[in-house]
C-alpha positions as CSV (number, residue, x, y, z in Angstrom):
1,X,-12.6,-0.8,-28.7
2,X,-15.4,0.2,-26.3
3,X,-18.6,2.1,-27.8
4,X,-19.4,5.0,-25.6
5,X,-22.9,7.2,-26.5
6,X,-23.0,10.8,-25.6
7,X,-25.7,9.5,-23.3
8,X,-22.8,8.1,-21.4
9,X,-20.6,10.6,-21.2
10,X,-23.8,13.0,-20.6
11,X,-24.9,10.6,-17.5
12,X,-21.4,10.6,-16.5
13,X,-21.3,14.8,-16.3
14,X,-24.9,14.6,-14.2
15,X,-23.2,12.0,-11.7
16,X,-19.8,13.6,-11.0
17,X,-21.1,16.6,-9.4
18,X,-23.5,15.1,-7.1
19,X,-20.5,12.7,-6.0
20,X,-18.2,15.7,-5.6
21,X,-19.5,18.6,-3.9
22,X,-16.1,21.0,-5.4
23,X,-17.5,20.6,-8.5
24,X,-19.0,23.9,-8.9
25,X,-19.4,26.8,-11.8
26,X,-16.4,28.8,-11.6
27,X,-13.8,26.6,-10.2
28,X,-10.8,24.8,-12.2
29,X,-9.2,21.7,-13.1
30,X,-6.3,20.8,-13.9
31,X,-6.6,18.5,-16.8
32,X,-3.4,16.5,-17.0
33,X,-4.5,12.8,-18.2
34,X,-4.6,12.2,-21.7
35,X,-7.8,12.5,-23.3
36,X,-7.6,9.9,-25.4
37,X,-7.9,7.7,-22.3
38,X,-11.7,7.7,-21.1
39,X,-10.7,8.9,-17.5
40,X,-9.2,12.2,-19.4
41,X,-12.3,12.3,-21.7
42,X,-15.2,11.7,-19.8
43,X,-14.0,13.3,-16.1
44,X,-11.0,15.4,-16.9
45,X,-12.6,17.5,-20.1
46,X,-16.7,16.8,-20.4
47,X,-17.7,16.8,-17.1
48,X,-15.4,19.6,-16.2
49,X,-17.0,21.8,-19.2
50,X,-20.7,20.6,-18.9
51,X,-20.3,21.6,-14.8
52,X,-18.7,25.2,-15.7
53,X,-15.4,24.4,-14.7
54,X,-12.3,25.9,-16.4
55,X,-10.1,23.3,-18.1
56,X,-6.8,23.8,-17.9
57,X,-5.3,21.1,-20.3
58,X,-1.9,20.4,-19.9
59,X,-1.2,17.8,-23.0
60,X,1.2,15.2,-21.5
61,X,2.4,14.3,-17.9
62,X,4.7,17.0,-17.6
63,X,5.8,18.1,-13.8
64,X,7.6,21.3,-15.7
65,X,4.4,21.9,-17.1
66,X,2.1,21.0,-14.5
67,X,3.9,23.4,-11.8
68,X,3.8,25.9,-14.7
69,X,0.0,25.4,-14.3
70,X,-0.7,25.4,-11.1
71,X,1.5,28.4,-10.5
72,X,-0.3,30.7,-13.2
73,X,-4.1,29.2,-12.6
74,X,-4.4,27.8,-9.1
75,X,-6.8,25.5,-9.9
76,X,-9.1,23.5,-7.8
77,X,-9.4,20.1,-8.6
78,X,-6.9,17.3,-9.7
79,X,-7.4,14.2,-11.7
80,X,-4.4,12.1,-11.4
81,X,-3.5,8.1,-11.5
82,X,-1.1,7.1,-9.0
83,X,1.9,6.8,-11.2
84,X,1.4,10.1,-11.7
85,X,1.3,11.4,-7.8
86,X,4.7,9.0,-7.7
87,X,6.2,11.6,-10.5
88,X,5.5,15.1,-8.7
89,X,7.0,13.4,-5.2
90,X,10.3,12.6,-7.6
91,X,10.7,16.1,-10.1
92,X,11.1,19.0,-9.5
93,X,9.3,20.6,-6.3
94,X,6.4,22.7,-7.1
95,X,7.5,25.6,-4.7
96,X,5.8,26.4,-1.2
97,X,2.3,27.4,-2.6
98,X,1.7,25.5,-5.4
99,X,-1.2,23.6,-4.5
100,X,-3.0,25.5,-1.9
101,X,-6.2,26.4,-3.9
102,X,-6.5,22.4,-4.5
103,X,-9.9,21.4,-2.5
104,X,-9.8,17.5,-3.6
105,X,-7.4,15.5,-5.9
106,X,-9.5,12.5,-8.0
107,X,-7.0,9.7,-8.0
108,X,-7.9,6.3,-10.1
109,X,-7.2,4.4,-13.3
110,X,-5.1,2.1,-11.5
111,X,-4.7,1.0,-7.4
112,X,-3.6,3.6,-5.1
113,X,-1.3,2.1,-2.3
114,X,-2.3,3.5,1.1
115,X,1.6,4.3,2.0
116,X,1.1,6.4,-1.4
117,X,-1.6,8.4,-0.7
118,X,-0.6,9.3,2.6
119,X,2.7,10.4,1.2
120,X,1.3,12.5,-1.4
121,X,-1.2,13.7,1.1
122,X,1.5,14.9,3.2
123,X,3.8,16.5,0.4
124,X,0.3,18.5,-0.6
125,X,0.0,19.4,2.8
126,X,3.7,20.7,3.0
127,X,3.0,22.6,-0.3
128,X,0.0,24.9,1.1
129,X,-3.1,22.9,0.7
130,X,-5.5,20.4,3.2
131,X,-7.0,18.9,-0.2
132,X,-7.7,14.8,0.5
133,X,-7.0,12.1,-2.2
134,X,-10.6,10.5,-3.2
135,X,-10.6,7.2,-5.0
136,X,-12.6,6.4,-7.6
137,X,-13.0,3.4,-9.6
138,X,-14.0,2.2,-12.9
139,X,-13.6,1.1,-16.6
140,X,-14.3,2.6,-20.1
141,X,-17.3,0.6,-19.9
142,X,-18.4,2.6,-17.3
143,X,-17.1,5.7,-18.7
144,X,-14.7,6.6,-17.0
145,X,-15.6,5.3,-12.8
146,X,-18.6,3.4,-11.8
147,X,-17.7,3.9,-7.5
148,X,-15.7,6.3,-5.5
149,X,-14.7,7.4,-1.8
150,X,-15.6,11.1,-3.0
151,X,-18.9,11.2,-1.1
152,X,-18.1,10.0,2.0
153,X,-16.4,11.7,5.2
154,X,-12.5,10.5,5.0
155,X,-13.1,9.3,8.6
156,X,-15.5,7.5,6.7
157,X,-13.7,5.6,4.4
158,X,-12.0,2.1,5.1
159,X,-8.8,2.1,3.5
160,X,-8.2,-0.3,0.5
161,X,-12.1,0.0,-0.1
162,X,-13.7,1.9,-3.6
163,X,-16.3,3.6,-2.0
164,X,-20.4,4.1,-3.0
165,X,-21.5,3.0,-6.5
166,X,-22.4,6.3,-8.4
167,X,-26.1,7.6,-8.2
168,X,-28.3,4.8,-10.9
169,X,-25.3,3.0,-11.0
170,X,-25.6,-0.9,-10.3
171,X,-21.9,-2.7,-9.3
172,X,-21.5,-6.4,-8.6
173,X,-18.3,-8.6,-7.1
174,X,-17.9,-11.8,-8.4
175,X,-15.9,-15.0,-7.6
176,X,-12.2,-13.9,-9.6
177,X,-12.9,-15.6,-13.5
178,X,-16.6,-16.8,-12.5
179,X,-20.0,-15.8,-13.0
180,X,-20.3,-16.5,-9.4
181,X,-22.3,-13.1,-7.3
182,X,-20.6,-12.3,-4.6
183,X,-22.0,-11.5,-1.1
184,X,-22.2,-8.2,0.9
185,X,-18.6,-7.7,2.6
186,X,-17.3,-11.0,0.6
187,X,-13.6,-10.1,-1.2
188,X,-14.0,-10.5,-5.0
């Protein structure tokens, strides 16, 4: 197991919202990952309730349920992992609307293929929304991500790459099984 302080989780909830500018008092998430998974915990439920967001928790990955959701609340903002984007392109089609109040969906816990996100950016796009995937990335050591693209201007953004370290964040690459630092711009 990984120990996690409420410092963590508290650092985590004053770090998300300077990354993400749509997190804001007022607005709602749609709180689909399981929150016994620290991605659930730490981004989809704290942070959500210590920034004034609404959580709308939806218990297990359920496209029924999720469309249910999104239908009745229109919220905001979207955690998801990419297995999960793969299972709303497959069920049941959320109907013409269903997403258009969506400003950004959150997408980690697992690598996003590019072909992936511009297929679920699309489908969003055909279902009444301009929302963007952001990336983030990290590790329940880091509670929950340690780096994401959600700062930075998609035009910005070189696919396949994590994006910015999060504010009093330090991340390193490494030589694969080393201790060996990597360089600036080095693969690791």
């Amino acid at each position: 197991g990984i120990i996690i302080s409420n410092q963590n989780f508290n650092a985590m909830a004053q770090q998300t919202p300077i990354l993400c500018q749509e997190i804001k008092p007022g607005r709602s998430i749609l709180s689909c990952l399981p929150i016994f998974h620290v991605f659930g915990l730490a981004v989809c439920c704290h942070t959500a309730l210590v920034s004034g967001l609404k959580c709308i928790i939806v218990p297990r990955i359920n496209t029924k349920k999720m469309n249910k959701e999104l239908k009745k609340y229109s919220p905001n903002i979207m955690p998801a992992v990419p297995s999960m984007l793969r299972v709303c392109l497959k069920d049941k089609d959320p109907g013409a609307n269903a997403f258009k109040k969506i400003k950004i969906f959150v997408v980690g816990g697992d690598y996003l293929p590019l072909d992936l996100k511009k297929e679920f950016e699309a489908f969003v796009h055909a279902h009444g929304s301009d929302a963007i995937i952001k990336i983030g990335y990290g590790l329940s050591e880091s509670t929950g991500f340690c780096a994401s693209t959600a700062p930075l201007p998609e035009d910005e953004v070189t696919p396949g790459t994590l994006g910015v370290p999060n504010p009093d964040m330090d991340v390193r690459v490494f030589e694969p099984n080393t201790d060996v630092e990597k360089t600036v711009g080095d693969v690791g």
